[in-house]
C-alpha positions in Angstrom: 0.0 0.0 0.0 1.1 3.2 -1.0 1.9 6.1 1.7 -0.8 9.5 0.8 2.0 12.0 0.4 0.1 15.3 2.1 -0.7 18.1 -0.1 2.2 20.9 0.5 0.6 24.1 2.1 0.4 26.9 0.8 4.0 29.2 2.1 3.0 33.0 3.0 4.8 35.8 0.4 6.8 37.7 2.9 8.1 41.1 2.4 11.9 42.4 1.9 12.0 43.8 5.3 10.2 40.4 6.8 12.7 38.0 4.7 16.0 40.2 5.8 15.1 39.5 9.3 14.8 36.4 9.2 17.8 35.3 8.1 19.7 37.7 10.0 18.1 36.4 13.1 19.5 33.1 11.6 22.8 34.2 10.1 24.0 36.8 12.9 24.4 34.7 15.8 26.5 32.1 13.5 28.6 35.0 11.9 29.4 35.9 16.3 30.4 32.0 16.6 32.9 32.2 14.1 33.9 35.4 14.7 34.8 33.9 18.5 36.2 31.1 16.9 38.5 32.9 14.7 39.2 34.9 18.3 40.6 31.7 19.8 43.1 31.7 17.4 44.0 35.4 17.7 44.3 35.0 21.2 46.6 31.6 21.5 49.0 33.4 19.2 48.5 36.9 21.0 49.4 35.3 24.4 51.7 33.0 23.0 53.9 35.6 21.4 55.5 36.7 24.4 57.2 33.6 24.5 59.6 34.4 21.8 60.0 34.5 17.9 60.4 30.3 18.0 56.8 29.7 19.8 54.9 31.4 17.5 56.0 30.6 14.8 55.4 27.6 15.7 51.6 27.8 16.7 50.8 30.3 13.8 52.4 27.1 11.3 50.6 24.3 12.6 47.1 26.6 13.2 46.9 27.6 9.7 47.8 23.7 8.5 45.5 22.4 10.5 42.5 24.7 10.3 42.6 24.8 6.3 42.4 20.8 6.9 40.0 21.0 9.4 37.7 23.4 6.9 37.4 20.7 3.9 35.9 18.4 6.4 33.7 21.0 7.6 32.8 21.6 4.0 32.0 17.9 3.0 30.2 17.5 5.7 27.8 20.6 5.9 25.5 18.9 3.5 23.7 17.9 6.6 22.4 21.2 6.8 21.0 21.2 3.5 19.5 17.8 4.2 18.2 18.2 7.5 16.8 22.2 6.2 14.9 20.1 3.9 13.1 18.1 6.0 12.3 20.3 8.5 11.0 22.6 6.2 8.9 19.1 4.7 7.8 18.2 8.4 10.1 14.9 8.3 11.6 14.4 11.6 12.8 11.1 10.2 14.9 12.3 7.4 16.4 14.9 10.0 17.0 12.5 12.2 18.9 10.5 9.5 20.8 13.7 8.2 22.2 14.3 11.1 22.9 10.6 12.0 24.4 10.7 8.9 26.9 13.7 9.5 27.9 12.0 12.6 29.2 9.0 10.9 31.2 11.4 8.2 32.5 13.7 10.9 33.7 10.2 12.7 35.1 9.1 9.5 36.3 12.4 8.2 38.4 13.2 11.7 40.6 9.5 11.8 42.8 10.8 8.6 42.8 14.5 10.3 44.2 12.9 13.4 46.8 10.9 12.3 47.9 14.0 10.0 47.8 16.5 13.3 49.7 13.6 14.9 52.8 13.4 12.4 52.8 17.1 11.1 55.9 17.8 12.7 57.7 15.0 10.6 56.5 16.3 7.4 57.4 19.9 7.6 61.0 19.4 7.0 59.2 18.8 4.0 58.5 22.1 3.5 61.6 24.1 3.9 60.5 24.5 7.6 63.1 25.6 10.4 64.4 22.6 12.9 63.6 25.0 16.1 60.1 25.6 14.7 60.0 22.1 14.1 60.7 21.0 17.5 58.7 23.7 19.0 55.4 22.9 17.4 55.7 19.1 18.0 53.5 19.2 21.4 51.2 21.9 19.9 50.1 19.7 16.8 50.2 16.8 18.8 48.1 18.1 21.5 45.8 20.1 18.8 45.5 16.6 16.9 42.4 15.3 19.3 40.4 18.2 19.0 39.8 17.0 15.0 36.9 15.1 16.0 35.1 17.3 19.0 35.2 20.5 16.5 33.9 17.9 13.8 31.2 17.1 16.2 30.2 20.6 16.9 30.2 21.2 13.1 27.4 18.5 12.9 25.6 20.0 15.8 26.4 23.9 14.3 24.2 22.3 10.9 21.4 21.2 12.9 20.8 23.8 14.7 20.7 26.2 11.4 18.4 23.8 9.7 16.1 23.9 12.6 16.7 28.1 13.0 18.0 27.8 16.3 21.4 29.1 16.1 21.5 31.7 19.1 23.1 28.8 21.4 26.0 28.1 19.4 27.0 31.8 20.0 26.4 31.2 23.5 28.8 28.2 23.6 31.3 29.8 21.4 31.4 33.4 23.3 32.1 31.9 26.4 34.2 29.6 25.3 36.5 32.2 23.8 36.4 34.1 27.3 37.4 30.9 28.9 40.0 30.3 26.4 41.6 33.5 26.8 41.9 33.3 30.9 43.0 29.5 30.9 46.0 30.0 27.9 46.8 33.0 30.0 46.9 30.9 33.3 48.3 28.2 31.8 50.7 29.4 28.9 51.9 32.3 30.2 52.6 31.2 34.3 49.8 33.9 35.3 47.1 32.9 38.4 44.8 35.6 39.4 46.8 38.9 39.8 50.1 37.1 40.2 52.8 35.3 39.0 54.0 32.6 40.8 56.8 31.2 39.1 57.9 29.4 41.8 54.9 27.1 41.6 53.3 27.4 38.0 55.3 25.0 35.2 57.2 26.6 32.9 55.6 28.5 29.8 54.8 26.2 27.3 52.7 25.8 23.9 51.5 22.7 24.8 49.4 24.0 27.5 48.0 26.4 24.5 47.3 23.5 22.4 45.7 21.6 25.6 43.5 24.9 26.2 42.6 25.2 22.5 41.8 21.0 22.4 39.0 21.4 25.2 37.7 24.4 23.8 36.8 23.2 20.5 35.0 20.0 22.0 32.6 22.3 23.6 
């Protein structure tokens, strides 16, 4: 027997002014996410600069490798928010369900290679012309930033949902605070600073790899 397909109703015309606010109530929020993710970045290499020419270079190399990586899974796997748009907007939980089951699978799939790669950077950039020092430097950066492949995948996944279903004002929630958060903890952590002192004497010493650490957590939320 053959499912009734129900008739489509009938969508309202909106106006110019009615349609622009719309999606900017959709788009704005998303365009403050990435705006705090990009602000992450901006602040690990910020704080991480005052630990000398060799650190940052480091961070800044291994960030933009990454993160261009990172962005081509993002991009194959966004389809979920075309898939899971459509049906929401058809009134099919199922296939939303299954768009975004879907998406998890890729994003799993999708992060094993970008693991392994944020793993071994290190021994490829010799590769590419790049300094030993900065080499050596970036080793427990890359290695640390490796496992957050999969949570920022993750979050990707969850970002397309939530646009499909409209419901984006969260996400810049999570990503505001988390960018506040980042920028105290790398502080803290990166740069020997607790509260409104230093206590060198106790705190380890500076190090990327906190950075990376701080970063790692950050993008799982």
């Amino acid at each position: 027997m053959n499912r009734a397909i129900p008739a489509p109703t009938a969508t309202p015309i909106l106006s110019i002014r009615q349609e622009s606010r719309r999606l900017a109530h959709i788009s704005a929020p998303l365009a403050a996410g990435f705006l705090a993710e990009m602000g992450m970045n901006l602040t690990d290499l910020a704080i991480v600069g005052r630990l000398g020419t060799i650190s940052i270079a480091a961070v800044g190399l291994i960030t933009a490798i990454l993160f261009s990586i990172l962005f081509v899974g993002m991009s194959i796997a966004s389809v979920v928010s075309v898939l899971a748009a459509s049906g929401h907007g058809a009134g099919d939980r199922a296939q939303v369900s299954a768009a975004v089951g879907q998406g998890f699978w890729v994003s799993v799939i999708l992060s094993i290679p970008g693991t392994l790669l944020g793993w071994y950077l290190p021994d490829l950039l010799p590769w590419l012309g790049q300094d030993a020092e900065v080499i050596e430097a970036s080793r427990p950066y890359s290695q640390a930033l490796a496992f957050s492949i999969l949570p920022y995948m993750l979050f990707s996944n969850l970002r397309c949902f939530a646009t499909a279903l409209a419901r984006t004002g969260t996400l810049m929630a999570i990503t505001t605070a988390a960018l506040a958060a980042n920028f105290v903890l790398v502080l803290i952590l990166a740069s020997g600073y607790w509260l409104w002192g230093r206590l060198q004497d106790l705190a380890p010493p500076p190090s990327i790899l906190h950075d990376g650490v701080v970063t790692r957590g950050f993008s799982e939320e």
